[in-house]
KEKE-981077 format. One record per residue (C-alpha): x, y, z; residue number from 1. Coordinates in nm, 3 decimals. Example, Ala and Ser with C-alpha at 12.3 -4.5 7.8 and 13.67 -1.06 7.14 Angstrom:
BEGIN
+---------+---------+---------+------+
:      xx :      yy :      zz : resi :
+---------+---------+---------+------+
:   1.230 :  -0.450 :   0.780 :    1 :
:   1.367 :  -0.106 :   0.714 :    2 :
+---------+---------+---------+------+
***
This chain:
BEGIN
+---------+---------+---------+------+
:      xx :      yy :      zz : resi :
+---------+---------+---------+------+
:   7.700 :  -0.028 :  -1.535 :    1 :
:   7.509 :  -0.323 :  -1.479 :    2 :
:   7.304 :  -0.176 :  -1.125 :    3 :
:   7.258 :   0.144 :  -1.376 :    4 :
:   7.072 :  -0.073 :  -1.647 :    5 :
:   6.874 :  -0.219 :  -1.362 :    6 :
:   6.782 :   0.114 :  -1.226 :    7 :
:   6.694 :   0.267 :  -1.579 :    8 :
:   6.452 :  -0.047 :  -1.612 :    9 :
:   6.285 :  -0.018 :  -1.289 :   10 :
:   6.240 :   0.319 :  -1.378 :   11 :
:   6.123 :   0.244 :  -1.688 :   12 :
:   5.846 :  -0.021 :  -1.552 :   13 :
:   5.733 :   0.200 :  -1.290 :   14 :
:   5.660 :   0.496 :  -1.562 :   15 :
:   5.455 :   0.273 :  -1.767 :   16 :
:   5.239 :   0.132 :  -1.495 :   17 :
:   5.136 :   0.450 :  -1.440 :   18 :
:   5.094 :   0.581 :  -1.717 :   19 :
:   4.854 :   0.268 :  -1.785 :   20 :
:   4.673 :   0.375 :  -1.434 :   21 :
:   4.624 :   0.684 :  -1.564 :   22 :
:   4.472 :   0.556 :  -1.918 :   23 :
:   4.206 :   0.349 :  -1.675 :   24 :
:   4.088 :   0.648 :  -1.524 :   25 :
:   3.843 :   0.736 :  -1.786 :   26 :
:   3.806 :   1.130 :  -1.827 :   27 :
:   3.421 :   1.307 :  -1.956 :   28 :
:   3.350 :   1.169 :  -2.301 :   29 :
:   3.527 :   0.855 :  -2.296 :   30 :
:   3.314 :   0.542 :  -2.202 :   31 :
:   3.545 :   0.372 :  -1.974 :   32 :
:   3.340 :   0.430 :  -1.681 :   33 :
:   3.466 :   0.131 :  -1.472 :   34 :
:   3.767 :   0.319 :  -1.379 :   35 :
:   3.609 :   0.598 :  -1.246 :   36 :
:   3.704 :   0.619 :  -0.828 :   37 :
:   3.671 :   0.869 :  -0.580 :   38 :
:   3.365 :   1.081 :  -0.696 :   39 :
:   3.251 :   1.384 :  -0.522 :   40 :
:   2.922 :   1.599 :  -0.526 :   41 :
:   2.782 :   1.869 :  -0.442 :   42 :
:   2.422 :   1.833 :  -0.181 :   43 :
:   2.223 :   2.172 :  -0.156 :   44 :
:   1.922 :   2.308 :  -0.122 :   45 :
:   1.683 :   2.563 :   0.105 :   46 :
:   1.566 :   2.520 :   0.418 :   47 :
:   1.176 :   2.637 :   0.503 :   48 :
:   0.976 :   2.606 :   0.786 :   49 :
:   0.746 :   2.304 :   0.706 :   50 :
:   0.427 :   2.499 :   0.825 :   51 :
:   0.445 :   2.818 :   0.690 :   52 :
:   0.650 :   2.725 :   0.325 :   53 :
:   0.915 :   2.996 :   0.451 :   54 :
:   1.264 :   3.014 :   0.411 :   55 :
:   1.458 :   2.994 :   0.748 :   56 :
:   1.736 :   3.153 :   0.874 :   57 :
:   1.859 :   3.394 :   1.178 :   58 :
:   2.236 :   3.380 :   1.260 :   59 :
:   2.366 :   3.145 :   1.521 :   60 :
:   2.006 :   2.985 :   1.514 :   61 :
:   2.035 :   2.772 :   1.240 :   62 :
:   2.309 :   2.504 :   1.276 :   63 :
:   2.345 :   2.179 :   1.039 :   64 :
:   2.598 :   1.885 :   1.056 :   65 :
:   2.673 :   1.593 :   0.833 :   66 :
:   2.786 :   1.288 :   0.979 :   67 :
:   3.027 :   1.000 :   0.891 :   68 :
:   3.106 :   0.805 :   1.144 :   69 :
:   3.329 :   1.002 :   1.388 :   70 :
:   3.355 :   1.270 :   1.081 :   71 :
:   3.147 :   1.576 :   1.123 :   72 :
:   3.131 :   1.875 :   0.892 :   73 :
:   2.972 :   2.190 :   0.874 :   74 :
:   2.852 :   2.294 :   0.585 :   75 :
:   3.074 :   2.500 :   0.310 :   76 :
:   2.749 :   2.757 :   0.245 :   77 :
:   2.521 :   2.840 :   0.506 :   78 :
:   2.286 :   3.160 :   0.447 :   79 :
:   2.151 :   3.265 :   0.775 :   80 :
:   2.075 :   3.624 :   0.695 :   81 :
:   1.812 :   3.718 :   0.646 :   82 :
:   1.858 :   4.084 :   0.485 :   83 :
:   2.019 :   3.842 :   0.227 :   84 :
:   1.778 :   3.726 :  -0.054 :   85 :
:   1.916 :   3.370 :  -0.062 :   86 :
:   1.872 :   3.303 :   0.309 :   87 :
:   1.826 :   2.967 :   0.427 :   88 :
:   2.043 :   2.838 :   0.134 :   89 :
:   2.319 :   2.596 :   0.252 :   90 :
:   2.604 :   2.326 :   0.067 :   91 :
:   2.874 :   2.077 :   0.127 :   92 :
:   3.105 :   2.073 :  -0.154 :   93 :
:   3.338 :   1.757 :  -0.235 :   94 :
:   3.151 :   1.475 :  -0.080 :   95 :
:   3.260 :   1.191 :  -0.161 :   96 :
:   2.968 :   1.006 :  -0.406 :   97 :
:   2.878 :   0.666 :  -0.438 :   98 :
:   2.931 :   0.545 :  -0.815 :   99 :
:   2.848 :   0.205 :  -0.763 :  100 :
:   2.918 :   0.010 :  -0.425 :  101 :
:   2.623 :   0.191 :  -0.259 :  102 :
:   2.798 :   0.212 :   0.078 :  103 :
:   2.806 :   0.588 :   0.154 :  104 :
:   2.550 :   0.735 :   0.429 :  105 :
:   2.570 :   1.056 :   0.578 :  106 :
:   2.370 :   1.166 :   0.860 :  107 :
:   2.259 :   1.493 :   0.820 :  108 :
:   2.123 :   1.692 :   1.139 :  109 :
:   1.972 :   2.027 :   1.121 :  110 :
:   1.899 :   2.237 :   1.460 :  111 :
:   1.696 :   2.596 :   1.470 :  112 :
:   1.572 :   2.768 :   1.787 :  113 :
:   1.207 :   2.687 :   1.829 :  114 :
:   1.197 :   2.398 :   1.605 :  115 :
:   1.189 :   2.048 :   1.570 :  116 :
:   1.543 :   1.868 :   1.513 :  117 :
:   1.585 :   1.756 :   1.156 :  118 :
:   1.793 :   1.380 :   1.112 :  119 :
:   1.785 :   1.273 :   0.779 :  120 :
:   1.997 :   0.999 :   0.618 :  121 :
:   2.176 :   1.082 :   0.289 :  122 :
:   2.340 :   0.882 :   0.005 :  123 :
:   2.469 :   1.023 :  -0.281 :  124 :
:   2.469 :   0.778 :  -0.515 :  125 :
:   2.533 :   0.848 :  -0.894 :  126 :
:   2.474 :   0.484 :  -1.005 :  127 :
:   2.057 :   0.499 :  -1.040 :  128 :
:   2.152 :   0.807 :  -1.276 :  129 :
:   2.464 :   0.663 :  -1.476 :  130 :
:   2.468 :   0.479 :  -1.808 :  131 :
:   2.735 :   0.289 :  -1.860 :  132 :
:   2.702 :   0.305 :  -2.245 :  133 :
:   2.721 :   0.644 :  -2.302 :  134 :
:   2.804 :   0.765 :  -1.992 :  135 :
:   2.503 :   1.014 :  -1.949 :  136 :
:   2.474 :   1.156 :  -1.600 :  137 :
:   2.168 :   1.363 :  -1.535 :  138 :
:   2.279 :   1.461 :  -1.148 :  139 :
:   2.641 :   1.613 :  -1.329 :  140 :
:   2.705 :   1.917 :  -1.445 :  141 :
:   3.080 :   2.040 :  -1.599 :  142 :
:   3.179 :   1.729 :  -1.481 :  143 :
:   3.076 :   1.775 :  -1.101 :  144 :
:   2.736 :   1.593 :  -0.904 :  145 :
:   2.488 :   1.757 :  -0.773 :  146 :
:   2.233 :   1.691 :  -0.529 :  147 :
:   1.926 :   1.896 :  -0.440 :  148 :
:   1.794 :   1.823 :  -0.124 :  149 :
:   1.566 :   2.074 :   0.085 :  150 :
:   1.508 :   2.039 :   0.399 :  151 :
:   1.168 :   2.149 :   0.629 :  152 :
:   1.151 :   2.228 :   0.987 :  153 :
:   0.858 :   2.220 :   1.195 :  154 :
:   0.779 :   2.415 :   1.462 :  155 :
:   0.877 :   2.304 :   1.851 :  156 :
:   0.469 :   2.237 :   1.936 :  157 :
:   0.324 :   2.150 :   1.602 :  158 :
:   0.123 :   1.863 :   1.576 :  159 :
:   0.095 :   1.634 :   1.289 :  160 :
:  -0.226 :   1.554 :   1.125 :  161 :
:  -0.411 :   1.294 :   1.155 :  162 :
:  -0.498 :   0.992 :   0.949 :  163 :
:  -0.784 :   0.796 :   0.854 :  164 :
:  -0.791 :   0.499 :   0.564 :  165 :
:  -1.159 :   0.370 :   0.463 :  166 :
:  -1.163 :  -0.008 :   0.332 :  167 :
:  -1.393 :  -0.123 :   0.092 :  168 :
:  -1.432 :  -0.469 :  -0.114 :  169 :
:  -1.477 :  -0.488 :  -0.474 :  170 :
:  -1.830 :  -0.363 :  -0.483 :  171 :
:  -1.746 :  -0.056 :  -0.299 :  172 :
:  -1.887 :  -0.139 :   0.017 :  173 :
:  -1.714 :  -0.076 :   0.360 :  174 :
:  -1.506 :  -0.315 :   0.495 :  175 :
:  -1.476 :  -0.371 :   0.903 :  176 :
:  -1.226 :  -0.542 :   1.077 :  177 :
:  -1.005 :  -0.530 :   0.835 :  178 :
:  -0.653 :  -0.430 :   0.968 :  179 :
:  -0.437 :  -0.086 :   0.835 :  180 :
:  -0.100 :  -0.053 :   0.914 :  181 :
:   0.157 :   0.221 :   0.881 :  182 :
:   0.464 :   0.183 :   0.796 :  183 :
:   0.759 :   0.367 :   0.736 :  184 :
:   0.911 :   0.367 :   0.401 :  185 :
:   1.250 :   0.285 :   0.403 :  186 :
:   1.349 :   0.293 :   0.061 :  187 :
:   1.216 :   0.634 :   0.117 :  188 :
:   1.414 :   0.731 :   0.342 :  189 :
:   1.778 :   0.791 :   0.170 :  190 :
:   1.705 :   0.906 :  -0.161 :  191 :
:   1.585 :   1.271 :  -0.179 :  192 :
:   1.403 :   1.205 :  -0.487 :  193 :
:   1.088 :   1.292 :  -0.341 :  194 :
:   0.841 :   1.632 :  -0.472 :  195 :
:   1.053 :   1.908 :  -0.444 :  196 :
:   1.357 :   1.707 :  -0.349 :  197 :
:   1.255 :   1.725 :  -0.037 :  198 :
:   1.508 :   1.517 :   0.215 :  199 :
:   1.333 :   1.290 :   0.464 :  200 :
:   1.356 :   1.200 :   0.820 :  201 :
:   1.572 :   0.888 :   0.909 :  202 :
:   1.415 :   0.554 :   0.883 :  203 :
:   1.407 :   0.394 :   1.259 :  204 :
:   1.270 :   0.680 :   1.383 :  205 :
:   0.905 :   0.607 :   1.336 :  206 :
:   0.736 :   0.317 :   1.514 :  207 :
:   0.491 :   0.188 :   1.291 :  208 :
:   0.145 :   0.140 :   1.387 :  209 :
:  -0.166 :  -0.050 :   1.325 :  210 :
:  -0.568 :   0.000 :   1.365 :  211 :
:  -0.873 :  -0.205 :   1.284 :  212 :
:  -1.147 :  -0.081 :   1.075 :  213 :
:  -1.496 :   0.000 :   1.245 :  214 :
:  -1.866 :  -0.048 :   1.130 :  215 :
:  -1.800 :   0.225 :   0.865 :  216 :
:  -1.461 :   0.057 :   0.704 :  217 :
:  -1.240 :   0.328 :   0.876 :  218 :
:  -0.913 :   0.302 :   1.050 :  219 :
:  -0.796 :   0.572 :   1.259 :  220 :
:  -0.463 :   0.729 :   1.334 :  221 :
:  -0.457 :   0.991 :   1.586 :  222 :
:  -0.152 :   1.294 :   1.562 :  223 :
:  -0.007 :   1.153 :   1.903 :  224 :
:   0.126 :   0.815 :   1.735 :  225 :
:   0.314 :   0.990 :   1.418 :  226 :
:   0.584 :   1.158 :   1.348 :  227 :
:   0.615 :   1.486 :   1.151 :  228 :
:   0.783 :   1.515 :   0.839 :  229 :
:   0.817 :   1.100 :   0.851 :  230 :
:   0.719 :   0.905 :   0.556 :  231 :
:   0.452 :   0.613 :   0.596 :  232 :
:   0.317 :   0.380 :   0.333 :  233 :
:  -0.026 :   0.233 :   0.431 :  234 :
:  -0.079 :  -0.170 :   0.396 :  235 :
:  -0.411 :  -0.337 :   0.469 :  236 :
:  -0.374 :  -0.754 :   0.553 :  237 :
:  -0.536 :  -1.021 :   0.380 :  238 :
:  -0.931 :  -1.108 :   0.511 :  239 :
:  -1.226 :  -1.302 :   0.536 :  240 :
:  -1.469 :  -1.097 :   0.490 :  241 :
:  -1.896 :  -1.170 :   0.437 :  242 :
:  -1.738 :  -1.477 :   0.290 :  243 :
:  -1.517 :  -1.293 :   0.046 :  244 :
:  -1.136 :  -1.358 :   0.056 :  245 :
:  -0.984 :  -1.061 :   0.007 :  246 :
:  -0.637 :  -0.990 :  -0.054 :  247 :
:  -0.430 :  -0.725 :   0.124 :  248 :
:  -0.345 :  -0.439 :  -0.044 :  249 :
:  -0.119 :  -0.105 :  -0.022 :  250 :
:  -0.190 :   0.257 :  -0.069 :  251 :
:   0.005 :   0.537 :  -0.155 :  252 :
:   0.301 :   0.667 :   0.053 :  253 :
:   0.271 :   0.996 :   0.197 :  254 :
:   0.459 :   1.275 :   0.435 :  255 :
:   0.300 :   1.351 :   0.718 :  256 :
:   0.249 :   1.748 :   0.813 :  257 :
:   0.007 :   1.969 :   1.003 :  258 :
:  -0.294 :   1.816 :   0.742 :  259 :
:  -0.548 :   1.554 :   0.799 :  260 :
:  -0.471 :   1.254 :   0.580 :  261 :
:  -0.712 :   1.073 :   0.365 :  262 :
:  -0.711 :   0.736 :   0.153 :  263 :
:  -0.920 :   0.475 :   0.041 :  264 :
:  -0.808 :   0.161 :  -0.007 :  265 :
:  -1.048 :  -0.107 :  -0.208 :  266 :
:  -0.933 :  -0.509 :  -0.213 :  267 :
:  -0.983 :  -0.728 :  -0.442 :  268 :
:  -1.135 :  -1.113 :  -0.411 :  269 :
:  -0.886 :  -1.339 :  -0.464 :  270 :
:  -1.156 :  -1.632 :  -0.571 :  271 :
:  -1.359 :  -1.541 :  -0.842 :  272 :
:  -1.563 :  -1.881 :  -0.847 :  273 :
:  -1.926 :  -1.832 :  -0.718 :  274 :
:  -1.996 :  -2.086 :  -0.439 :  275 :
:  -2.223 :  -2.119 :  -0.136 :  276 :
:  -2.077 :  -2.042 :   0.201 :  277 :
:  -2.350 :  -2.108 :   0.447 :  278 :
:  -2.696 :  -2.297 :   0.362 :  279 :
:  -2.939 :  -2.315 :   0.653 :  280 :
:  -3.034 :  -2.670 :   0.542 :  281 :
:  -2.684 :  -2.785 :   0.518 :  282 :
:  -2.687 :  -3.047 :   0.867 :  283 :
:  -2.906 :  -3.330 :   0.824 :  284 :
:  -3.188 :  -3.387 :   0.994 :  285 :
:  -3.256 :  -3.014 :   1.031 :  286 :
:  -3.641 :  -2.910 :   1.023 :  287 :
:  -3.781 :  -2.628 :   0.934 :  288 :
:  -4.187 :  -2.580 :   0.917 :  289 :
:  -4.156 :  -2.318 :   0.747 :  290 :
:  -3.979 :  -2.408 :   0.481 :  291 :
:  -3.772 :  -2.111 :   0.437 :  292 :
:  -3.409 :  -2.230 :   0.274 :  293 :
:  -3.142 :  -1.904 :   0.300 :  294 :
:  -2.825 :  -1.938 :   0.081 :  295 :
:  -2.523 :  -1.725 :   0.225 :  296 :
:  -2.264 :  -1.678 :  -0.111 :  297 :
:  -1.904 :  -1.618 :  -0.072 :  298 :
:  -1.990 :  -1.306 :  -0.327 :  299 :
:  -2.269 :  -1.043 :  -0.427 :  300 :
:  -2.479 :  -1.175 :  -0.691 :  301 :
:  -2.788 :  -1.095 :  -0.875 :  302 :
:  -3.080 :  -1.275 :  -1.046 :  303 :
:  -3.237 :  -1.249 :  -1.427 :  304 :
:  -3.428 :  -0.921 :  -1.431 :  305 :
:  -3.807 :  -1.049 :  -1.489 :  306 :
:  -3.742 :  -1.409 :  -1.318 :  307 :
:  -3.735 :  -1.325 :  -0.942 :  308 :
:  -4.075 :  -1.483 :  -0.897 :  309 :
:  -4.010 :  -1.773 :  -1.092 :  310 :
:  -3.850 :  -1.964 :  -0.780 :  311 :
:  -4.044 :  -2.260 :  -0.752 :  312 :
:  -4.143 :  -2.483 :  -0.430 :  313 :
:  -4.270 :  -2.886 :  -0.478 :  314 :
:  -4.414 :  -3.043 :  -0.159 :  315 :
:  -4.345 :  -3.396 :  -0.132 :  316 :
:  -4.677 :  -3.622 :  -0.217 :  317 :
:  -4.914 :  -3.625 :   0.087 :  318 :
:  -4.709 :  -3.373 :   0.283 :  319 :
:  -5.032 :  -3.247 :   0.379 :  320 :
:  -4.935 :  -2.827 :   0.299 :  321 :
:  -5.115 :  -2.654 :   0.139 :  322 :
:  -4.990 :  -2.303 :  -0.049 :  323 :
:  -5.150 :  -1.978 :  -0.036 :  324 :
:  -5.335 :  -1.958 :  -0.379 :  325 :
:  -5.339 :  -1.602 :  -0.355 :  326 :
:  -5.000 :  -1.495 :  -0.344 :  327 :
:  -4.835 :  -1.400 :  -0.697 :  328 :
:  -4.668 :  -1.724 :  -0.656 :  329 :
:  -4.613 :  -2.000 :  -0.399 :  330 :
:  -4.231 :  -1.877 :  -0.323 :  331 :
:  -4.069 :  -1.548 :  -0.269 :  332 :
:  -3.729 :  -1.507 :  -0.330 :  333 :
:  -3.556 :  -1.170 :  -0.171 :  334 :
:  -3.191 :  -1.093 :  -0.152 :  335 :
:  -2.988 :  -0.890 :   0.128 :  336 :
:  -2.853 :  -0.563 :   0.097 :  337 :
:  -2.507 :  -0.679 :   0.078 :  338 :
:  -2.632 :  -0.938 :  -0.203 :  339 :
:  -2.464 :  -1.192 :  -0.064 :  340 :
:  -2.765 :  -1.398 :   0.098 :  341 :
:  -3.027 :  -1.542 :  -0.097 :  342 :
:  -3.368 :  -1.640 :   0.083 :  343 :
:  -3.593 :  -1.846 :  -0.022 :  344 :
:  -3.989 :  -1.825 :   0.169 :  345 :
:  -4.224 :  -2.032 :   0.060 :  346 :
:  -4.669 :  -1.916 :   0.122 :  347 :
:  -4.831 :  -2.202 :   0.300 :  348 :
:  -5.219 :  -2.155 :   0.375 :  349 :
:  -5.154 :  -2.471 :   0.493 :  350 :
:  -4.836 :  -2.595 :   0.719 :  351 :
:  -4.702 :  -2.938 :   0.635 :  352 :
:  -4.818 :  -3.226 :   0.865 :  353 :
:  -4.762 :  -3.557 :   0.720 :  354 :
:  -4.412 :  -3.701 :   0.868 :  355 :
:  -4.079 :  -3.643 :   0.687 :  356 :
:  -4.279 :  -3.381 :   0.427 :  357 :
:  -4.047 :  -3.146 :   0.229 :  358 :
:  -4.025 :  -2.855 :  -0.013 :  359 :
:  -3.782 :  -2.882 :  -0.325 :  360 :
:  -3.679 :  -2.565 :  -0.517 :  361 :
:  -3.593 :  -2.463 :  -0.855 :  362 :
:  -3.498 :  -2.198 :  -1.052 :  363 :
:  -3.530 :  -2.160 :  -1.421 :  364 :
:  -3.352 :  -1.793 :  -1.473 :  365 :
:  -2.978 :  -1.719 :  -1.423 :  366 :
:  -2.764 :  -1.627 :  -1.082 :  367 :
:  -2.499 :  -1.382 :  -1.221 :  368 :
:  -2.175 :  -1.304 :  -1.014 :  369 :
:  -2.228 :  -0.905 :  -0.945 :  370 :
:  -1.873 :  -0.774 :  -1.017 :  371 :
:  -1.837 :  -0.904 :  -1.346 :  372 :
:  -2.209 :  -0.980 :  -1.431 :  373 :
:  -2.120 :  -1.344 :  -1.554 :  374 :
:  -2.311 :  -1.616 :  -1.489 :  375 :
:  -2.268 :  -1.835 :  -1.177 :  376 :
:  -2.359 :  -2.185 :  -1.172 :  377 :
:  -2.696 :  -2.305 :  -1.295 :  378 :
:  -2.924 :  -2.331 :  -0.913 :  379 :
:  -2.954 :  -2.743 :  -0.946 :  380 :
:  -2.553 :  -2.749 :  -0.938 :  381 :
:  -2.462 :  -2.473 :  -0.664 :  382 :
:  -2.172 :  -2.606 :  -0.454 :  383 :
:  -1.965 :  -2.537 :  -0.135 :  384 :
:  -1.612 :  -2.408 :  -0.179 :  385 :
:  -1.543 :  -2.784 :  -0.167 :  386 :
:  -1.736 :  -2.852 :  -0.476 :  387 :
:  -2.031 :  -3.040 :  -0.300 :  388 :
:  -2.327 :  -2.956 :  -0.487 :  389 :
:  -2.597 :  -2.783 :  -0.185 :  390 :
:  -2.921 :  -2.990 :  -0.130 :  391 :
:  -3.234 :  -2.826 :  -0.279 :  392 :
:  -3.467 :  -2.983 :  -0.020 :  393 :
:  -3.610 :  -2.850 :   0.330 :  394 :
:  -3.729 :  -3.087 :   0.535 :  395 :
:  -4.083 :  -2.996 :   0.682 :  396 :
:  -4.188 :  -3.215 :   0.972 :  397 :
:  -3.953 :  -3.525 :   1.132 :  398 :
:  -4.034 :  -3.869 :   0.987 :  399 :
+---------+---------+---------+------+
***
């Protein structure tokens, strides 16, 4: 009697752990989602020929596998038919789905006579889609997930487009040197989320590359160095460039297919202070007879509108120069096309020739940054990026 009350408890015990295992498995509506193990889906989709758009089929042509490991599996629908209107439609039923660990990859491979082998990784993951609140899946349907993912072949011989990416700094000029990489997205790679879920090749499989901008701010990628269907994202490194530190930057990701491909990336200057990066009087000692002082900035600026003759040059007393009376005024000032150089020429009828003569400048108007058209500092208090103020003074003739 005693081993029978035993048994009845044990019994007993064992009914209501379950029974409390099966309350923690929350079913559709409730909001326990925590409990929820041992998901499967549904991935489907068409599969077209990359080139043309068209749907591809042709029994025992078109093969696909999905891999797990050692597990392989053919697919539960695959339309090769092509008197049937849904040819080229295929699905694996009952895959197991990530919920929320984010460990489940599937290697899907896709084979076609005359084609290019498709390997694409897949993870079906229902976490970036669940709420845990109110338990609001957008990928299920009648309490199933679904995945659309369709797949593109291209044909055996096609050649993938090129690409070129064009540089340019903040004032829209071109930027040599400068160097563009590609590189393969990864977090591209396992989602399908792309336009028209499209699923992508297999990150690893693309080497990425590099090139270096030429005289007219272009890098080049020829076909021969990409790979079709792979998805790149273009970068461009950080550079000094005409004095302007410019920060890298990144464009937008792309596929690549039979079409050229075309971006333009433009950096920005990561210091906005105005400064002076090379002055041609900046060593001591150095003469020049012709008094010409050139100011190299680390940005493009520009000058009041009206004062660009209102530079002014003062010889030192008995320097023995004499300026040309009929010029508009004793001192042109003239800045490059890039705006980033600044030179200032003085009109001598008469060259200095007293020992240790010079020429001092000033400036009355305004020397605005370009970009922003704010005002730089006042010409007596220029300064190199180290904050010492630039001499105003060309020296003429030795002492």
């Amino acid at each position: 009697m005693k081993r029978l009350g035993l048994f009845l408890f044990a019994v007993l015990f064992i009914a209501a752990i379950s029974s409390g295992c099966d309350n923690f498995k929350g079913e559709k509506g409730d909001n326990v989602v925590s409990g929820e193990f041992n998901k499967t889906g549904t991935l489907q989709g068409f599969i077209f020929d990359a080139v043309t758009g068209s749907r591809l089929g042709g029994n025992d042509l078109l093969k696909m596998r999905l891999y797990q490991g050692s597990d392989r599996r053919d697919p539960d629908v695959l339309v090769t038919d092509t008197n049937d209107r849904d040819y080229g439609f295929y699905a694996y039923n009952n895959i197991p789905f990530n919920l929320y660990a984010g460990n489940i990859i599937y290697q899907l491979v896709v084979t076609r006579d005359g084609y290019q082998d498709f390997k694409g990784n897949v993870t079906p993951n229902a976490l970036s889609v669940n709420t845990f609140a109110d338990k609001t899946d957008s990928m299920r349907v009648d309490g199933k997930y679904n995945m659309l993912g369709n797949i593109y072949l291209f044909p055996t011989g096609t050649t993938a487009g090129s690409v070129t990416v064009k540089v340019t700094d903040p004032f829209a000029r071109v930027v040599s040197g400068a160097t563009v990489r590609l590189q393969q997205n990864i977090t591209g790679s396992t989602p399908i989320a792309e336009t028209g879920n499209r699923l992508l090749a297999s990150a690893g499989l693309m080497p990425n590359v590099s090139a270096t901008t030429d005289s007219a701010g272009i890098a080049t990628f020829a076909d021969s160095t990409l790979v079709l269907g792979g998805q790149y994202t273009v970068t461009v490194d950080p550079l000094t460039f005409q004095g302007q530190q410019l920060g890298g930057a990144a464009g937008a990701s792309f596929i690549i297919g039979t079409n050229k491909v075309d971006q333009t990336i433009a950096l920005a200057n990561l210091d906005p202070n105005l400064y002076v990066n090379i002055a041609s009087n900046s060593v001591p000692g150095t003469i020049d007879s012709t008094g010409v002082l050139t100011l190299t900035f680390n940005q493009a600026v520009s000058l009041t509108t009206g004062f660009e003759s209102t530079f002014v040059g003062t010889l030192s007393g008995a320097s023995g120069a004499v300026f040309d009376t009929a010029a508009a005024s004793n001192v042109t000032a003239a800045l490059s096309n890039s705006n980033l150089t600044l030179t200032l020429t003085p009109h001598f009828s008469t060259y200095a020739t007293a020992a240790g003569a010079t020429i001092t400048y000033t400036y009355p108007g305004t020397i605005y940054i370009t970009s922003t058209q704010t005002a730089g500092p006042a010409f007596t208090a220029l300064a190199d990026k180290y904050g010492n103020v630039i001499s105003r003074i060309v020296q003429l003739k030795t002492r």
